[in-house]
N, CA and C of each residue as an Amber inpcrd file, in Angstrom:
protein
   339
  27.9580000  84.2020000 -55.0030000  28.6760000  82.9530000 -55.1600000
  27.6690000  81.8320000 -55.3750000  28.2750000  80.6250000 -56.2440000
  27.0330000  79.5930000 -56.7040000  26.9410000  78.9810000 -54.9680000
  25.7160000  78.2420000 -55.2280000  25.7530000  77.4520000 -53.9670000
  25.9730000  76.6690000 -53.8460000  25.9060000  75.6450000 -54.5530000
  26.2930000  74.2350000 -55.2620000  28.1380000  74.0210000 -54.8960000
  28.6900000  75.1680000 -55.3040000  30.4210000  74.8860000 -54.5970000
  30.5300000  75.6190000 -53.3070000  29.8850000  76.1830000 -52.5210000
  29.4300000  76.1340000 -51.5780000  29.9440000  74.9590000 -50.5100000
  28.1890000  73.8490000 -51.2250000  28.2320000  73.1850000 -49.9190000
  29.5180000  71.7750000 -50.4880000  30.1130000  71.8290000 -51.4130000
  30.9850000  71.3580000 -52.0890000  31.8870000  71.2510000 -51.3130000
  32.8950000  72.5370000 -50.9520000  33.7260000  72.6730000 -50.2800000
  33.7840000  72.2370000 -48.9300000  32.2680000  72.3870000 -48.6100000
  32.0150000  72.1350000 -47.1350000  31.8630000  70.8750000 -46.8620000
  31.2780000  70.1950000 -47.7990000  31.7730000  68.0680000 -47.8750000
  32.8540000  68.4970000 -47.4790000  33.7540000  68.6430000 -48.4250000
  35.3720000  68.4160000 -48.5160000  35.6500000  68.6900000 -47.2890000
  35.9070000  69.7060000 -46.8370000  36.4610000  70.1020000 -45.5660000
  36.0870000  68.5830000 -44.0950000  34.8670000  68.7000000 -44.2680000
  34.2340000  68.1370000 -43.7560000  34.5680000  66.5220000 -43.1650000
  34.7910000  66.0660000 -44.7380000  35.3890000  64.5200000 -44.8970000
  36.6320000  64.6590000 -44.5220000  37.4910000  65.8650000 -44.8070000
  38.8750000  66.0880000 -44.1280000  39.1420000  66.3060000 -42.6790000
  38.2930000  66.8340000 -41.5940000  37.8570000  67.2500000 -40.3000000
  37.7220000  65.0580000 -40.1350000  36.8680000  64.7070000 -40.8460000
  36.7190000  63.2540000 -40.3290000  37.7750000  62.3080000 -40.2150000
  38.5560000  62.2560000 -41.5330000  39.6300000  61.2830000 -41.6920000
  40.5820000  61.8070000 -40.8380000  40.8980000  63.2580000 -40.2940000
  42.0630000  63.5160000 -39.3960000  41.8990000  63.0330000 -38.2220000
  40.4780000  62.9850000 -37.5370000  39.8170000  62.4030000 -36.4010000
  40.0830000  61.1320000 -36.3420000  39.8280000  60.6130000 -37.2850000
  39.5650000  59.1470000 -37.4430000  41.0690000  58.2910000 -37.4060000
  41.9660000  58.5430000 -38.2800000  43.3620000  58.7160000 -38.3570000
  43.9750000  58.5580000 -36.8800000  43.7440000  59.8360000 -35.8660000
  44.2830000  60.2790000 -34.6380000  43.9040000  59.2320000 -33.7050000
  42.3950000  59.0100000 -33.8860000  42.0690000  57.7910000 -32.9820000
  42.6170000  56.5010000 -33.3660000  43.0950000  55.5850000 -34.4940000
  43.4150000  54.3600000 -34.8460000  45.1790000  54.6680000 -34.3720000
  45.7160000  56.0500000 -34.7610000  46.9000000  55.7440000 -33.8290000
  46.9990000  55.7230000 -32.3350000  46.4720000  56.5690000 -31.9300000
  46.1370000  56.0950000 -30.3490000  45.8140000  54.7660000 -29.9390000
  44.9390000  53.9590000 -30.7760000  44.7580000  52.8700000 -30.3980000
  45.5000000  52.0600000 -30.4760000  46.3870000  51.4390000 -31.7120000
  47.4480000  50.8680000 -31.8140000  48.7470000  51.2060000 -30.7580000
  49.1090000  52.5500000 -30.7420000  49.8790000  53.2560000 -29.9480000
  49.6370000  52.1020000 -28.5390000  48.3280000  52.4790000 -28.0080000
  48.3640000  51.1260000 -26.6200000  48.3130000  50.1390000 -26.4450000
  48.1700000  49.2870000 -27.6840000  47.7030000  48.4100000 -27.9350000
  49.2640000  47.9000000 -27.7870000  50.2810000  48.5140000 -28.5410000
  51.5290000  47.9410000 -28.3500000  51.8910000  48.0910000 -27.2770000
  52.2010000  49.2430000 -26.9650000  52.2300000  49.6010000 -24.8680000
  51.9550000  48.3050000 -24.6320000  50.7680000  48.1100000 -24.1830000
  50.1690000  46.9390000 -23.5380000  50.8310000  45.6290000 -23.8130000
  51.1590000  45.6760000 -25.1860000  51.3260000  44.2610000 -25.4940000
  53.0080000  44.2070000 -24.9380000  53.8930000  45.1070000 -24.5810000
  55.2790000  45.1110000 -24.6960000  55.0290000  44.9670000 -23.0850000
  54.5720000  45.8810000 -22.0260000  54.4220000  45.6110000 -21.3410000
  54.2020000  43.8480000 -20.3750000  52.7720000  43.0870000 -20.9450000
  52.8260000  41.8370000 -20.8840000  53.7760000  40.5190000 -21.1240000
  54.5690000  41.2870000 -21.7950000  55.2200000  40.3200000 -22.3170000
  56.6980000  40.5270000 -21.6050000  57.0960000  41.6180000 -21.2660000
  58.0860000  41.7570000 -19.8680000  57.7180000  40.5930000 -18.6240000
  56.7940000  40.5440000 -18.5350000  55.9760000  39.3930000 -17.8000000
  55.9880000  38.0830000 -17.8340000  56.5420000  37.9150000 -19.1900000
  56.5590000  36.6380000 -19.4750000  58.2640000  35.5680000 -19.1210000
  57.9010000  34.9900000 -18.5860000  58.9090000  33.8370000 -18.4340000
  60.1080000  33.0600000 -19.5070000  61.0130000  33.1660000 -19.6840000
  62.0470000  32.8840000 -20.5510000  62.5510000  31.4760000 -19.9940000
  63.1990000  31.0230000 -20.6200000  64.7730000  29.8930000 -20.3470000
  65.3350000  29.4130000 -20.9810000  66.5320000  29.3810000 -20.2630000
  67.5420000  29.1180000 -21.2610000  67.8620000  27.6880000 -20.4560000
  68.0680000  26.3520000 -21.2550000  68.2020000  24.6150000 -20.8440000
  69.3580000  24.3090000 -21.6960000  70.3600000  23.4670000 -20.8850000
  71.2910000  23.0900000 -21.4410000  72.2340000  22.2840000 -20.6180000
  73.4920000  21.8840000 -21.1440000  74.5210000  20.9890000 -19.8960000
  75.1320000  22.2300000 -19.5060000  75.5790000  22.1340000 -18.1250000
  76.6430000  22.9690000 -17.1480000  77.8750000  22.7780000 -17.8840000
  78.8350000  22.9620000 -18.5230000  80.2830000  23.5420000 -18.8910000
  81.0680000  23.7770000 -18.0460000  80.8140000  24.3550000 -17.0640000
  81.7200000  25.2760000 -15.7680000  81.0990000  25.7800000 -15.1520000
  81.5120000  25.3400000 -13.6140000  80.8550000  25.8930000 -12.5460000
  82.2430000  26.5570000 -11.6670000  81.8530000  27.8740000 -11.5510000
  82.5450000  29.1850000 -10.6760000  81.7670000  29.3670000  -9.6790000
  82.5920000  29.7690000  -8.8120000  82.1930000  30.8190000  -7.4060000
  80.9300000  31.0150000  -7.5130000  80.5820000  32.1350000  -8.2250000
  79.5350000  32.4720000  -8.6390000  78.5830000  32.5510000 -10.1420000
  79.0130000  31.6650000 -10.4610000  78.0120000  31.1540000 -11.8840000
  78.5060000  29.8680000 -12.4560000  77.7250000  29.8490000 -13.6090000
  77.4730000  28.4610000 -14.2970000  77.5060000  28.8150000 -15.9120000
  78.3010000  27.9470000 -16.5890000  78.3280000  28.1430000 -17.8360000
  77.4610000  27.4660000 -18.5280000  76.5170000  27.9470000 -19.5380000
  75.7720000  27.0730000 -20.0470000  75.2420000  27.2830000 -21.4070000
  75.3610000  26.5390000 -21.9810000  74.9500000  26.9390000 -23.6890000
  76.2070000  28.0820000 -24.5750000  77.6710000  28.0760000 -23.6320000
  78.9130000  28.7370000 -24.2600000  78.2420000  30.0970000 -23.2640000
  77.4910000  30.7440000 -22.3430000  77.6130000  31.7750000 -21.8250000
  77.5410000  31.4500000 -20.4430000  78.3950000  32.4930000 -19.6610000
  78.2310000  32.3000000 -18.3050000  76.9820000  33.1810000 -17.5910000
  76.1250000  32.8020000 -16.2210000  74.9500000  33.2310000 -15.8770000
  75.5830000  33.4430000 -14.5110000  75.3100000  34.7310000 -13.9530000
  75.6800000  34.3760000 -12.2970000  74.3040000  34.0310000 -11.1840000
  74.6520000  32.9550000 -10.4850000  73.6200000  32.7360000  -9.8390000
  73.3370000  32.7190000  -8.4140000  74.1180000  34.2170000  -7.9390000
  74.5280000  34.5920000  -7.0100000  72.9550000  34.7470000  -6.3780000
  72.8850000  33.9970000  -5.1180000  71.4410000  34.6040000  -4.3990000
  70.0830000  33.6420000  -5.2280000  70.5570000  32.9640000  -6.2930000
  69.4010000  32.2930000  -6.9430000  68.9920000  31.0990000  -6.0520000
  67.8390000  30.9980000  -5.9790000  67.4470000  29.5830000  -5.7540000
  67.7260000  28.1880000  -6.5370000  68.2720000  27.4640000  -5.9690000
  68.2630000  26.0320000  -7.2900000  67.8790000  24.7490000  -6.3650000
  67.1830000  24.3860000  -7.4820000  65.8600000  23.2970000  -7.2100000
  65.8620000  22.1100000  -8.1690000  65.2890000  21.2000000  -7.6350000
  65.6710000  19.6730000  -7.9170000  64.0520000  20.1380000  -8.9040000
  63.7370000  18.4520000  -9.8010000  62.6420000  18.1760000 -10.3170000
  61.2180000  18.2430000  -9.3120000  61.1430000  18.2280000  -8.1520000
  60.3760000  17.8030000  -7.2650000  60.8030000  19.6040000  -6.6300000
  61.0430000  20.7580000  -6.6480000  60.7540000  21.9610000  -6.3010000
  61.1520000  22.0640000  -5.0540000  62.2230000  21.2700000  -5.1220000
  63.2300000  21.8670000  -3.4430000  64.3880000  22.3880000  -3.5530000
  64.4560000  23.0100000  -2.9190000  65.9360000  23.5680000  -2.4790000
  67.3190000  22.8300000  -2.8190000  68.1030000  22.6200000  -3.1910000
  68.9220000  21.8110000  -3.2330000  70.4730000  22.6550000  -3.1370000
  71.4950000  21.9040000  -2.7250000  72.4720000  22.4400000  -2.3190000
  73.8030000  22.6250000  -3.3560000  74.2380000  23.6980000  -3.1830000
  74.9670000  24.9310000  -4.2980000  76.1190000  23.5900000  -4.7300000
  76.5360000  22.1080000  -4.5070000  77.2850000  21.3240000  -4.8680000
  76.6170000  20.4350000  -5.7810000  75.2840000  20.3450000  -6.1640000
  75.0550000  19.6060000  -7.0160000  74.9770000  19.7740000  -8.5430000
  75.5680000  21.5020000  -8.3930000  76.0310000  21.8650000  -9.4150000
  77.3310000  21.2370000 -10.3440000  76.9980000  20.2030000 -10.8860000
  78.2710000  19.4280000 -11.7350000  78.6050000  19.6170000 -12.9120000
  79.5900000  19.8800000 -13.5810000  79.7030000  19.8910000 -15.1660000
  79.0920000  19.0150000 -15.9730000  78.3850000  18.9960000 -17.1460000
  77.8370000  17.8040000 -17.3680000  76.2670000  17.6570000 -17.2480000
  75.7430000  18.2240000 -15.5780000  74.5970000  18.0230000 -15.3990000
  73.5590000  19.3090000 -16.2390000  72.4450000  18.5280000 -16.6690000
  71.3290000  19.5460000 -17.4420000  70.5550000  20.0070000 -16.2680000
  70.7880000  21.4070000 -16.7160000  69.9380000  22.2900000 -15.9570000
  68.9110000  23.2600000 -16.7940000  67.9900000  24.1260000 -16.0320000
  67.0400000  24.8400000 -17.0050000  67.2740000  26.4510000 -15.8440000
  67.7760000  27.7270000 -16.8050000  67.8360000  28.6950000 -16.1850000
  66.5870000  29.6300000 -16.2690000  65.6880000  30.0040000 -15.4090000
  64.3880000  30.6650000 -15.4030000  64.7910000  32.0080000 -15.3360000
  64.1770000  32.8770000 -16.5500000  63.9460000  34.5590000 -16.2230000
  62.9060000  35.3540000 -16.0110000  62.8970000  35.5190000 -15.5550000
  61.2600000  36.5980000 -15.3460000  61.7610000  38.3450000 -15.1210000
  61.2550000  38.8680000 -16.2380000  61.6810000  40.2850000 -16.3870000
  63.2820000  40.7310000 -16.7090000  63.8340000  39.7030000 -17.3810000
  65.1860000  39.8410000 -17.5700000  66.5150000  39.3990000 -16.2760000
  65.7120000  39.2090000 -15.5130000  66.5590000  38.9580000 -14.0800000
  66.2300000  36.7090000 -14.0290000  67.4890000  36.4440000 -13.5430000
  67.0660000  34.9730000 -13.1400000  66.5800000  34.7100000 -12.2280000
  65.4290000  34.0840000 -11.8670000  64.3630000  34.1900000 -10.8030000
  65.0700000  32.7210000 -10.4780000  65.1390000  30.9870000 -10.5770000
  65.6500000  30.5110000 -10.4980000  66.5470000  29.0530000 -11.4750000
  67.0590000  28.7220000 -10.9400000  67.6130000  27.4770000 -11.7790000
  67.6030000  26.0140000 -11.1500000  66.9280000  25.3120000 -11.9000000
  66.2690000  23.9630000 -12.1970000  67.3320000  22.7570000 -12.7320000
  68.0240000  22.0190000 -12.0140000  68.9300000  21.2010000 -11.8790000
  68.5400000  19.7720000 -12.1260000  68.5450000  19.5040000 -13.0390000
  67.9630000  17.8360000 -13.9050000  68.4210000  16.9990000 -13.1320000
  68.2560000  15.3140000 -12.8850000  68.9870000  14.9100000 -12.4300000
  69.9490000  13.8990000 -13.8520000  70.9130000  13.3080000 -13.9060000
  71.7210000  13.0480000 -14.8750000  70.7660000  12.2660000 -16.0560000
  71.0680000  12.5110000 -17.1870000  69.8400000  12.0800000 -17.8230000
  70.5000000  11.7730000 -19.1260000  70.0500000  10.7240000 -20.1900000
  70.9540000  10.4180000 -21.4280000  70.4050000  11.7390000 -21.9550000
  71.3490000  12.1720000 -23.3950000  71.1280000  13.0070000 -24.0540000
  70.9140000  12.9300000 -25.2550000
């Protein structure tokens, strides 16, 4: 057999052994790279701000959807506690999410619009 197609074949193969390697590793990397990035961003803080519509038992209408804010904390501008009646129709509030769950809601005090 010549030798010349020989070591011919054996590039080839060769460069093919590389790009499959090479290939396998850039998806792996991306692969975590999104992981990671989807992950972090579960992490991240949402809200939804708007006027109160209706206030129920247990939730608050706001922006045309209702939120229940059963067990939530709600807090004045100044990060206190404030009591489940100052919930008024009318008044702007800001609803906080963290991880899809409402962590708390932020009660404006009356403000032009």
């Amino acid at each position: 057999m010549n030798k010349s197609i020989v070591n011919r074949n054996y590039g080839k193969k060769q460069s093919l052994i590389i790009l499959i390697v090479l290939s396998v590793f850039l998806f792996y990397g991306v692969a975590t790279i999104f992981t990671l990035s989807r992950s972090f961003a579960a992490d991240k803080v949402r809200m939804v701000e708007g006027l109160i519509e209706d206030v129920t038992p247990n939730s608050i209408k706001v922006c045309g959807a209702y939120y229940d804010i059963t067990g939530v904390p709600l807090l004045n501008a100044s990060d206190k506690i404030v009591a489940r009646n100052d919930l008024k129709i009318g008044k702007k509030v800001g609803i906080f999410f963290k991880n899809n769950r409402i962590s708390s809601v932020l009660i404006y005090e009356y403000m032009v619009e």
